[in-house]
C-alpha positions in Angstrom: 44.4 109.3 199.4 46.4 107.3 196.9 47.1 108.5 193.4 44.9 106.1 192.0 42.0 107.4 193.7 42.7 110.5 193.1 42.9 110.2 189.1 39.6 108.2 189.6 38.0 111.4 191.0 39.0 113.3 188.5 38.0 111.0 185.1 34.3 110.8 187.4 34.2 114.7 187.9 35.1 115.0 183.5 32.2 112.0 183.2 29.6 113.9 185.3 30.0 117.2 183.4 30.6 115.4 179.9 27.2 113.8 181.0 25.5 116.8 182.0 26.6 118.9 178.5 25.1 115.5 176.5 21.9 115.8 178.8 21.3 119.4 178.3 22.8 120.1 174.8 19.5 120.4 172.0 20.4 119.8 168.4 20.0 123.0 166.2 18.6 121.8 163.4 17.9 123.6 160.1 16.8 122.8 157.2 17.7 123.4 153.9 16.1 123.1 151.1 18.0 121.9 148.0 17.4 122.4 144.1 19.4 121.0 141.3 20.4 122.6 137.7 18.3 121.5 135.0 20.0 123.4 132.2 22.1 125.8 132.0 22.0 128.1 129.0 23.8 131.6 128.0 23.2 133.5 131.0 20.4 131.8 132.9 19.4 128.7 134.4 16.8 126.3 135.3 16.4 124.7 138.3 14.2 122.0 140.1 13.9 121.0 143.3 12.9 124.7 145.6 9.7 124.3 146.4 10.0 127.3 148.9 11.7 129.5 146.8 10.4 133.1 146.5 10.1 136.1 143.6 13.7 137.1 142.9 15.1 135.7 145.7 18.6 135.5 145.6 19.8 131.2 144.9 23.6 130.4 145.6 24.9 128.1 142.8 28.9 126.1 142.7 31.6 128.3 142.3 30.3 131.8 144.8 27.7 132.1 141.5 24.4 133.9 142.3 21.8 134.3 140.4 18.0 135.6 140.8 14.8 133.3 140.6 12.9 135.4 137.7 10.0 132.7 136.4 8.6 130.9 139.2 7.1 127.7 136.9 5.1 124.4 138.5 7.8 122.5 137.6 11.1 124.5 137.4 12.6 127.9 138.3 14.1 130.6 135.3 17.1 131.8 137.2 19.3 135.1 135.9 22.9 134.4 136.7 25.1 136.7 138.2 28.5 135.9 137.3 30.5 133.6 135.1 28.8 130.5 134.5 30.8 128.7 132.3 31.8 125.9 135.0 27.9 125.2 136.0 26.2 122.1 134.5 23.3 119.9 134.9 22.9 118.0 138.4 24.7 121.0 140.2 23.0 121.5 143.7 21.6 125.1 144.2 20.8 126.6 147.9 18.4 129.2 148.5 19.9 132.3 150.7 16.6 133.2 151.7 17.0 137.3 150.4 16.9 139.3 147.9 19.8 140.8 145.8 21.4 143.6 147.7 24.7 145.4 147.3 26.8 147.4 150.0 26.4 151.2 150.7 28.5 153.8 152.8 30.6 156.6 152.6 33.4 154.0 151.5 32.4 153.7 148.4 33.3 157.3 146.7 36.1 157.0 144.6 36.2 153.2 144.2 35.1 151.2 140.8 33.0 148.3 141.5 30.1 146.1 139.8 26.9 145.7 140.4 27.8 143.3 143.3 30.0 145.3 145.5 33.3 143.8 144.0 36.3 146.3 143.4 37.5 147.1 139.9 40.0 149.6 140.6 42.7 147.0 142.4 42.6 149.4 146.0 41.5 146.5 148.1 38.1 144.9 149.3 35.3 147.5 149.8 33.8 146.9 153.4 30.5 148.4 154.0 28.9 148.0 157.0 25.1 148.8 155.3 23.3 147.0 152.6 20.5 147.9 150.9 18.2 145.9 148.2 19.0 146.4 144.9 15.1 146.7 143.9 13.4 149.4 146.5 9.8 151.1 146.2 9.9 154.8 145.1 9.3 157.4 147.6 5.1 158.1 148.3 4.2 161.4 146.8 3.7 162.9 149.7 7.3 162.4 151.2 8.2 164.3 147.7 9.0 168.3 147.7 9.1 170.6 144.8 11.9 170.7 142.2 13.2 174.4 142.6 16.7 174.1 143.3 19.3 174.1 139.7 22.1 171.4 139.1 24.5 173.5 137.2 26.3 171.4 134.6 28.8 174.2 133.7 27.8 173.9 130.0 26.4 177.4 129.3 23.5 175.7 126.4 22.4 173.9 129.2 22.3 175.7 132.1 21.2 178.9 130.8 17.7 177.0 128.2 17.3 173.6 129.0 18.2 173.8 133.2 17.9 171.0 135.3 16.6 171.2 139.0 17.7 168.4 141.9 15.6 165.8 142.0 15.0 166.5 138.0 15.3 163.1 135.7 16.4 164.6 132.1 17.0 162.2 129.5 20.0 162.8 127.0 19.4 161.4 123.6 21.0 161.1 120.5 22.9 159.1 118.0 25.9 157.3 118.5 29.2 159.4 118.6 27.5 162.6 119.3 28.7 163.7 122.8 25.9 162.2 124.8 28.7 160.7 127.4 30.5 163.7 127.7 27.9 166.1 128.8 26.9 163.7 131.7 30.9 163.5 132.7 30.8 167.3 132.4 28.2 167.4 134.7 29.5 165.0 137.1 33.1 167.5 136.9 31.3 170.6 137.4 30.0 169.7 141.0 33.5 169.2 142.8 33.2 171.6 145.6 28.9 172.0 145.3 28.5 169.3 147.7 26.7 167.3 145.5 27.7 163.2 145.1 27.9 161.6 141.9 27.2 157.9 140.5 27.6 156.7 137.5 26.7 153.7 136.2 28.2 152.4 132.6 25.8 149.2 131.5 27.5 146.8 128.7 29.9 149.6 127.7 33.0 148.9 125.9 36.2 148.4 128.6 38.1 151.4 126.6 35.4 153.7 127.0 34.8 153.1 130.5 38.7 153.6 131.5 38.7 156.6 129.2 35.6 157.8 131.4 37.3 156.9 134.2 40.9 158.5 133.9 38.9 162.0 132.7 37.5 161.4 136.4 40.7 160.9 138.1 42.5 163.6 135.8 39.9 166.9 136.9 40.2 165.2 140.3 36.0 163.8 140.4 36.4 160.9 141.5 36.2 162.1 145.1 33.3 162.4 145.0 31.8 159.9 142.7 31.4 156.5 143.2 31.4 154.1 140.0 29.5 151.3 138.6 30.4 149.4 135.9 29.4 146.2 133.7 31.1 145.7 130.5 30.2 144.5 127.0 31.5 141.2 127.9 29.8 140.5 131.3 26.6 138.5 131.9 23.5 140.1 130.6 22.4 139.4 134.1 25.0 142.0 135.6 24.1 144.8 133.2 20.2 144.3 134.0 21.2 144.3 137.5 23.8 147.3 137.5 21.3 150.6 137.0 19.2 149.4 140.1 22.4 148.6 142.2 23.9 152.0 141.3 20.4 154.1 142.3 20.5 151.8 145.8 23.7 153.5 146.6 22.5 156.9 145.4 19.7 156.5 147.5 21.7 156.0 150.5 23.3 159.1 150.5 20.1 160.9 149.5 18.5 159.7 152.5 21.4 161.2 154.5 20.0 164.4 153.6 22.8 164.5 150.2 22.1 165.9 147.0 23.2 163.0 144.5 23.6 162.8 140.9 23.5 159.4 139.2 24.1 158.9 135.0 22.8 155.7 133.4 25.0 155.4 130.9 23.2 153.9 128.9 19.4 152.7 129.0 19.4 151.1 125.6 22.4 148.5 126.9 19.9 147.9 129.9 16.9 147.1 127.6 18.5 145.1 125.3 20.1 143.1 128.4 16.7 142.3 129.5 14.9 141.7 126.4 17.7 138.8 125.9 16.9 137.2 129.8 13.2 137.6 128.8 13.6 135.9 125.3 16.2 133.3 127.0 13.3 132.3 129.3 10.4 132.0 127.1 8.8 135.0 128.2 6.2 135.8 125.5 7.5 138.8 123.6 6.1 141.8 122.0 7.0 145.0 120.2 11.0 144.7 118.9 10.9 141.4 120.5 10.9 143.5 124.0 8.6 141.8 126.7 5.3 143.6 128.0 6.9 145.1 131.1 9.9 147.0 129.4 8.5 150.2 130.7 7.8 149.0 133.9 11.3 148.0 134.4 12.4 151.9 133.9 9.5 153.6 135.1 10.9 151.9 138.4 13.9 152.8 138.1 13.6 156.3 137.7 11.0 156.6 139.9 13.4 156.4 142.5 15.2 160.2 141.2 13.3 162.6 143.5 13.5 165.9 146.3 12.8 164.7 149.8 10.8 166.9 152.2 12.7 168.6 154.9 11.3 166.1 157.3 13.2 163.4 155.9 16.2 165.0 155.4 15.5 167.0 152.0 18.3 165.1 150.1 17.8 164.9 146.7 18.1 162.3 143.3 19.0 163.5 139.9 19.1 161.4 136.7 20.5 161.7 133.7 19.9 158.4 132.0 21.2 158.2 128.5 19.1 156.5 125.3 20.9 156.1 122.1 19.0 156.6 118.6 19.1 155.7 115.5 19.2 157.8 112.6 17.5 160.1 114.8 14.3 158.0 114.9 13.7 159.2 118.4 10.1 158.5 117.8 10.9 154.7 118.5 10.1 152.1 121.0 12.6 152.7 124.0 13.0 156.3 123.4 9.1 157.2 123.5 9.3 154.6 126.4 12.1 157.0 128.3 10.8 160.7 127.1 6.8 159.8 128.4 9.0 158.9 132.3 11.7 161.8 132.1 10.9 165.3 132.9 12.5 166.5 129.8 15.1 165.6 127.3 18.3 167.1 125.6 18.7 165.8 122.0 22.0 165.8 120.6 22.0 166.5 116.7 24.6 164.5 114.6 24.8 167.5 111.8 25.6 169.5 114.5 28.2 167.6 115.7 29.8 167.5 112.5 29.5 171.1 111.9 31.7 171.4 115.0 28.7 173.1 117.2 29.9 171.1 120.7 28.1 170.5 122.8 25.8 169.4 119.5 22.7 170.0 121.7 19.4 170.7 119.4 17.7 173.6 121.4 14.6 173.5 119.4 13.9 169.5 120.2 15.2 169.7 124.0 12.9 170.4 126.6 13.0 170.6 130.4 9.4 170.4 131.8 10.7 171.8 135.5 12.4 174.6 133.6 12.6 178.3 134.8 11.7 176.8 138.8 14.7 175.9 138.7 17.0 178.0 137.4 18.8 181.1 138.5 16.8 184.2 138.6 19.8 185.6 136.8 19.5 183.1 133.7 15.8 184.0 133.6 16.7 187.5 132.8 18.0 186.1 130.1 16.9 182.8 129.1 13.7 183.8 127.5 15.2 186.4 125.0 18.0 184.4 124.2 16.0 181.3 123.1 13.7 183.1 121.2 16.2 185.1 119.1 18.3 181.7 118.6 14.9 180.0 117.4 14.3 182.8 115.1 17.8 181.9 113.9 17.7 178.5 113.7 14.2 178.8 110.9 15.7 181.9 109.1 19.1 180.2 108.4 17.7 177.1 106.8 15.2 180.3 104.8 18.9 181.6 103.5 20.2 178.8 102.6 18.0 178.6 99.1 20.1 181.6 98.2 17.0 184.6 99.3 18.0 187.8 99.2 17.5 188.8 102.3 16.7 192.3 104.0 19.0 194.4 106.7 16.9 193.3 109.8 16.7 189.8 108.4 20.4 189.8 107.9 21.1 191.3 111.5 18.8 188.7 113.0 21.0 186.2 111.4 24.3 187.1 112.0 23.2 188.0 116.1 22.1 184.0 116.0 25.5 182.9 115.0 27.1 184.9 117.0 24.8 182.7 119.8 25.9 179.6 118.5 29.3 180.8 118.8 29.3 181.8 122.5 27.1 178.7 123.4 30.4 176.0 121.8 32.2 174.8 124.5 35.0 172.2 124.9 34.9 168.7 126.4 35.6 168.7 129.9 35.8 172.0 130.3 32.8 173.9 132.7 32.1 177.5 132.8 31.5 179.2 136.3 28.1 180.7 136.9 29.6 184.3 137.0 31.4 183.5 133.7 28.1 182.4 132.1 26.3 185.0 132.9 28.3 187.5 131.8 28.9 185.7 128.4 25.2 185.3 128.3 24.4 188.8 129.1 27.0 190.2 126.5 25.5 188.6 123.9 21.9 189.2 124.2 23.5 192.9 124.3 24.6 192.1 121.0 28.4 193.3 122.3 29.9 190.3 119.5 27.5 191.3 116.7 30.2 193.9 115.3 33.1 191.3 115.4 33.9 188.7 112.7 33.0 185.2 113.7 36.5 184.1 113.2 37.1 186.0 116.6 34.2 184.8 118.4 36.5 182.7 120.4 38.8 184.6 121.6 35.8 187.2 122.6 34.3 185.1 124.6 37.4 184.0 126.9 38.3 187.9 127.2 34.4 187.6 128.5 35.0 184.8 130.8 38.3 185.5 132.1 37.2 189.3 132.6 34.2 188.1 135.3 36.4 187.9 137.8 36.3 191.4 138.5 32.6 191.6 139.3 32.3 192.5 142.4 31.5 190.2 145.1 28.3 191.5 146.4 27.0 191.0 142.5 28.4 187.2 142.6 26.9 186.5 145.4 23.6 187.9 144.2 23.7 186.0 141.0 23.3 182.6 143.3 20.1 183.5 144.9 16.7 183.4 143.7 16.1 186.9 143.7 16.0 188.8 140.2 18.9 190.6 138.6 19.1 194.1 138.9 19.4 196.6 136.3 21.8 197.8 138.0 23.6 194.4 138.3 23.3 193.8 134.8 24.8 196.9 133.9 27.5 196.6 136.1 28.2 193.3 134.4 27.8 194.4 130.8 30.3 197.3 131.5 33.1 194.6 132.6 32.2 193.0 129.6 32.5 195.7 127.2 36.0 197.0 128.8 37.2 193.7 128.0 36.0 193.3 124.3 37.9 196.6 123.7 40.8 195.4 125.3 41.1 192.9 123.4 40.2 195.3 120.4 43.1 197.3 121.0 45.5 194.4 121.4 44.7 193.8 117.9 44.9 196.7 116.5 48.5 197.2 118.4 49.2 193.6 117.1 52.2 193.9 114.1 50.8 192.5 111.1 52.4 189.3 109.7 54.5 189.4 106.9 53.1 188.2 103.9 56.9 186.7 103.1 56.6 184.2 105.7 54.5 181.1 106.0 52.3 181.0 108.8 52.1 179.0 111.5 49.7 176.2 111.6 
C-alpha cells in the first residue's frame, strides 16, 4: 500500500467518526429567560421582562449583584439588592437563578467573620462550605418541640440567679441606648467556652467600631472558637441588614440540628426593622403605624420562631435567642418593642438611671421577666432565688419611701441597708463572668445577711474574698450544685461556713492593716 492510500484511509476513518458524533450528538438546549432594569433606586430595583420569576427568588444582576424578587407586579418586579449597586442602570439584563437566597453552613464557619452572604470579613481566606441552607426556613412543628428545662448560664449573677434563661429560651434585652444592652449578650456568649454550647452573633447596621470592638473582646477571652459571626454595617445596603438575622439563625440551625446547643444574639432588632420599613417604603408598599408596613411582626415572629428545644428524636439540640430592641426614653410601651415582648418569652430591661448610678449590669429586676423561669434554673438558685427577689423588691419601693426624708424605724432601716447590700453583690464588671459555685456562694452569703454588718464601701472587696474562697467547697457539693436536685441543708451550710471564714479573714487583714498616716497624701 502506497502512502497516499494510506493517509486516505486515515482522513476516511476521522470522516466516518466526525460523521457519526454530528449524527448522534443532540443540542442541549436551555432557556433562559431574560429581564431588564427599569430603575434603579437606593437599594432596590425594578425589573421587566421575567415572566417566570417566583416569590423571592434569588435574580443575578451585572457586576456578581444579587438581589431578591419582593413585589411581584403585572408589569414589573420590586427587587431588594444585595450588594453595591452603584454601577447598575437602566437597560441592564437580569437572569433568574432559579432559588432562593441561601448562605453556607458547616463546622468551618466558627471563628470566621462573614456577611450575610457567606463572604469573609476577617481576611483568613475564602470560607468553603460544602452545605447550604435557605436563608428563610419554616419553624419547627410543635410537636418536634421539647420542654425548656435546661439553664444557659450567662455568668452574670442578676441574671442567672432572678431572671434565668433556659436553652431553647428567646429573652429579649431592652433598653436605651448606652446602657449595656451589647455587653450582657457578649458576656453571655464568653461565659460558654468550655459548656459545649455554639454561639452566633449577628450585628445588623451597627457602627464598624463597635463591631471590631465586639469583635477583639471575642478574640481577647479567646470566644471566638466557638462563635461564628455575622455582620452588616451602618453603611451596607438595607437589603444586607434585612437579610443578615435570617442568614445568621440558618447557620444556627444547622448546628442545632446536629444535636448542638446554640446561642444566637440579634444585635439589634430595631436596625432590622427600620431596614425593612425603608425597602417596604422604597417599593410602595402601603404603610401603617410609624410608617412600618402591616407584616413587621410577621417578619420577627418568623424569625424567632425558629429559637427552640428539639425532641430527643431529632437530635435534642437546642436554639436560644437573645435579640436586642433599643428604646427610647424608656418608652418600651412602643411599636417594635410591644411587637418583640408579645414574641419573646421574657425580657431584661436595662435602666438608664441605673446605669449612671454605676449599678452594672443596669438590669431593672422589677420590669424583667422570664416566663420559663424557675424550670430552668438550678435547683440551687431556687433555694435562693425566691427570697432574694422579694427582699430586693421590698428594697427597691422602701428606698424611693426614704428618699422624702421619713424617719424610718429599726426593721425598716435593716430592710434597707440588707437591699443594698444586694445591689452591691449583684454589680459586676464587663466581661467578666462568675462561676456557678462562686455565685452561689455569693448568693447564699447574702441572703444570710453575712455583708449586712460591713460598710458598703467594702462590699467589693467582700464579695471577691466570697468568690475566690468557693474554691474550697468540696467537690461532691460542686458537683451537686449542677444537677436538678435540691440543695441540702447540709450543703448550704457547708457553703455558708466557707463563706463566713473568708469574711473574717478578710476582717482580720484589716484590722492587722497599719493605718495610713494622715501626713501623707493618698494614693489615688
Amino acid at each position: 500500500m502506497s502512502e497516499t492510500e494510506s493517509v486516505q484511509q486515515v482522513l476516511d476513518g476521522s470522516f466516518a467518526r466526525i460523521s457519526a458524533a454530528r449524527t448522534a450528538y443532540t443540542a442541549q438546549l436551555a432557556p433562559r429567560e431574560v429581564g431588564t432594569i427599569a430603575s434603579v433606586s437606593t437599594g432596590i430595583a425594578h425589573v421587566i421582562g421575567l415572566a417566570g420569576v417566583g416569590s423571592e427568588e434569588l435574580l443575578a444582576f451585572p457586576g456578581g449583584v444579587f438581589g431578591i424578587a419582593f413585589n411581584i407586579d403585572e408589569q414589573e418586579i420590586g427587587v431588594v439588592l444585595l450588594g453595591d449597586y452603584w454601577h447598575l442602570q437602566a437597560g441592564d439584563e437580569v437572569l433568574r437563578t432559579g432559588r432562593v437566597m441561601d448562605v453556607g453552613v458547616g463546622e468551618v464557619l466558627l471563628g470566621r467573620v462573614i456577611d450575610p452572604l457567606g463572604r469573609p470579613l476577617d481576611g483568613l481566606g475564602p470560607v468553603l462550605t460544602d452545605t447550604r441552607l435557605p436563608v428563610e426556613r419554616p419553624a419547627a412543628a410543635i410537636m418536634d418541640r421539647a420542654p425548656v428545662t435546661v439553664p444557659i448560664q450567662t455568668g452574670l449573677k442578676v441574671i442567672d440567679a432572678l431572671i434565668p434563661i433556659g436553652r431553647g429560651q428567646r429573652e429579649l434585652i431592652l433598653g436605651d441606648r448606652q446602657t449595656g444592652k451589647t455587653a450582657i449578650a457578649l458576656d453571655t456568649i464568653l461565659n460558654q467556652r468550655d459548656k459545649n454550647v455554639l454561639c452566633v452573633y449577628c450585628a445588623i447596621g451597627q457602627r464598624a467600631s463597635a463591631v471590631a470592638k465586639a469583635i477583639a473582646v471575642l478574640r481577647e477571652q479567646g470566644a471566638m472558637a466557638h462563635t461564628v459571626v455575622v455582620v452588616t454595617e451602618g453603611n451596607d445596603p438595607p437589603g444586607l441588614a434585612y437579610v443578615a438575622p435570617y442568614a445568621a439563625t440558618s447557620i444556627a440551625e444547622y448546628f442545632m440540628q446536629a444535636g448542638r446547643d446554640v446561642l444566637i444574639v440579634y444585635d439589634d432588632l430595631t436596625q432590622h426593622a427600620r431596614a425593612y420599613r425603608e425597602l417596604s417604603l422604597l417599593l410602595r408598599r402601603p404603610p401603617g403605624r410609624e410608617a412600618f408596613p402591616g407584616d413587621i411582626f410577621y417578619i420577627h415572629s418568623r424569625l424567632l420562631e425558629r429559637s427552640t428545644h428539639l425532641r430527643e428524636a431529632l437530635g435534642g439540640g437546642s436554639l436560644t435567642a437573645l435579640p436586642i430592641i433599643e428604646t427610647e426614653a424608656q418608652n418600651i410601651s412602643a411599636y417594635i418593642p410591644t411587637n418583640l415582648i408579645s414574641i419573646t418569652d421574657g425580657q431584661i430591661v436595662l435602666s438608664p438611671s441605673l446605669f449612671e448610678l454605676g449599678v452594672l449590669p443596669a438590669v431593672d429586676v422589677g420590669k424583667s421577666v422570664s416566663r420559663v423561669g424557675g424550670k430552668a434554673q438550678r435547683a440551687a438558685y431556687r433555694a435562693v432565688a425566691g427570697d432574694l427577689k422579694l427582699a430586693y423588691a421590698q428594697f427597691e419601693e422602701l428606698e424611693t419611701f426614704a428618699r422624702f426624708g421619713a424617719r424610718l424605724d429599726d426593721e425598716t432601716r435593716k430592710i434597707v441597708e440588707h437591699g443594698r447590700r444586694i445591689r452591691a453583690c449583684l454589680k459586676q464588671p464587663e466581661a467578666a463572668p462568675v462561676s456557678l459555685p462562686a455565685q452561689i456562694s455569693v448568693l447564699l452569703a447574702v441572703t444570710a445577711q453575712l455583708f449586712d454588718d460591713l460598710p458598703l464601701a467594702q462590699m467589693a472587696a467582700a464579695e471577691h474574698a466570697v468568690r475566690s474562697a468557693a474554691v474550697k467547697i468540696p467537690k461532691a457539693v460542686v458537683a451537686r450544685l449542677d444537677t436538678a436536685k435540691q440543695l441540702s441543708d447540709e450543703d448550704s451550710d457547708a457553703i455558708v461556713t466557707i463563706a463566713r471564714a473568708a469574711l473574717a479573714e478578710l476582717n482580720r487583714t484589716a484590722v492587722a492593716a497599719p493605718p495610713a498616716d494622715p501626713a501623707k497624701p493618698a494614693k489615688p
